[in-house]
C-alpha positions in Angstrom: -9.3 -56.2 -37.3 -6.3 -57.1 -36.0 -5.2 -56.7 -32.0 -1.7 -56.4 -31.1 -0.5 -56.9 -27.4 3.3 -56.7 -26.6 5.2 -58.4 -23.8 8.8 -59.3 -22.5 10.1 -55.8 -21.9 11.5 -55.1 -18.8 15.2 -53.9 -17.5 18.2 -55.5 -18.0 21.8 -54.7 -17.8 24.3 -53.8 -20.8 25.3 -57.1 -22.5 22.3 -58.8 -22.1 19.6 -60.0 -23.8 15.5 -60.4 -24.0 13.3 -61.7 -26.1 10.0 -59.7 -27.0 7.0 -60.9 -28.0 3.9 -59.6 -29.8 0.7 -61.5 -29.5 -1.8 -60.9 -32.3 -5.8 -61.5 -32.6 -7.7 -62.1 -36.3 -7.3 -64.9 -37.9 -5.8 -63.5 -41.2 -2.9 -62.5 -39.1 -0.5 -64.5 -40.8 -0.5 -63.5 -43.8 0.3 -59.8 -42.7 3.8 -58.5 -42.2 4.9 -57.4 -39.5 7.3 -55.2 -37.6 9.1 -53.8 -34.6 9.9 -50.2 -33.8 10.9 -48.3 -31.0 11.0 -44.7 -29.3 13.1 -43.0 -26.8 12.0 -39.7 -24.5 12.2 -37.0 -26.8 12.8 -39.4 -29.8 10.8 -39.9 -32.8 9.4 -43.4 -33.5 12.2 -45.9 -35.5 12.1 -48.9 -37.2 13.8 -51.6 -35.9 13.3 -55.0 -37.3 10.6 -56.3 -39.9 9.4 -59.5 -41.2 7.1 -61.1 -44.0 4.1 -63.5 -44.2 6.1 -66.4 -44.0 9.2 -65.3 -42.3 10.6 -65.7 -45.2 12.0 -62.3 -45.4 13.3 -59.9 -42.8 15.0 -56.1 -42.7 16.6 -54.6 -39.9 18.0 -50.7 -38.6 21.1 -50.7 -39.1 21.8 -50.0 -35.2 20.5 -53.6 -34.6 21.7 -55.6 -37.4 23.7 -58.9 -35.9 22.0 -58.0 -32.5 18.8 -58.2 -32.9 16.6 -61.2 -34.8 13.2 -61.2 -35.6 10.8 -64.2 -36.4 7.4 -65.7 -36.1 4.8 -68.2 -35.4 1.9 -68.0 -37.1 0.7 -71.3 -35.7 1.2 -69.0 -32.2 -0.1 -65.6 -34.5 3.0 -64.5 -32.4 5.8 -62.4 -33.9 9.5 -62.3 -31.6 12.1 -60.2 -30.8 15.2 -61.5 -29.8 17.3 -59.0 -28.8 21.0 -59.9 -27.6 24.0 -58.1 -26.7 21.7 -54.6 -25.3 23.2 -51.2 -25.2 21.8 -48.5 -23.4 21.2 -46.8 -26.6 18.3 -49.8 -26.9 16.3 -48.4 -24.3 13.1 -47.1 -25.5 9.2 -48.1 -25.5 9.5 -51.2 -28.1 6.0 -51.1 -30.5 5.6 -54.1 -33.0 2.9 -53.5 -35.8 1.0 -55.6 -38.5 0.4 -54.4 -42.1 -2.1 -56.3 -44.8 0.5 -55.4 -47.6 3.2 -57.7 -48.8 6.7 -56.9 -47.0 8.0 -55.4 -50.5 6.3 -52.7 -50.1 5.8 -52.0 -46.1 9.4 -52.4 -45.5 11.1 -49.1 -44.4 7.3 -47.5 -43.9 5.8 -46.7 -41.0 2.5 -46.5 -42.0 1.2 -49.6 -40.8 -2.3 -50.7 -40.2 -2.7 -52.2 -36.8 -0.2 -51.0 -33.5 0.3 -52.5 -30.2 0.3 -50.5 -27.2 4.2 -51.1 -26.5 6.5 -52.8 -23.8 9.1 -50.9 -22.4 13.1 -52.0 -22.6 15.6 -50.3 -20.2 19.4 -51.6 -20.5 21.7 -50.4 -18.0 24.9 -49.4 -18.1 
């Protein structure tokens, strides 16, 4: 079992930046890959940002690319958001996720094992 616990939301204003993180329990959490998604009121849920095992590897949403980096420590068993340059578009309940399968195949899915609870981000303009 893996737990998954969020942190580092909060409000900022356009233009700015914060860094999420995601905290994770179970010792074989390193090995799992690991993602970031996010959903607005009235929105369905979307990917933002994922990484593998090792960070070795990374995909991002479009909407995010060259704004937002991803990254962990598994020394930590912590996975972090960086997110720079916020819109208000960015604002939503941010959700990170861990998944047992190799990042080949969990990329782009949203199917994963294990979800966190969520920290919200609101940017304003």
């Amino acid at each position: 079992q893996v737990q998954l616990v969020e942190s580092g939301g909060g409000l900022v204003q356009a233009g700015g930046s914060l860094r999420l993180s995601c905290a994770a329990s179970g010792r074989t959490f390193s090995s799992y890959t690991v993602g970031w998604f996010r959903q607005a009121p009235g929105k369905e849920r979307e990917f933002v940002a994922t990484i593998s095992w090792n960070g070795g590897s990374a995909k991002y949403a479009d909407s995010v690319k060259g704004r937002f980096t991803i990254s962990r420590d598994n020394a930590k068993n912590t996975v972090y958001l960086q997110m720079n340059s916020l819109k208000p578009e960015d604002t939503a309940v941010y959700y990170c996720a861990a998944d047992s399968r190799i990042f080949a195949v969990v990329a782009g899915r949203y199917d994963y094992d294990y979800w966190g609870l969520g920290t919200q981000v609101t940017v304003s303009s």
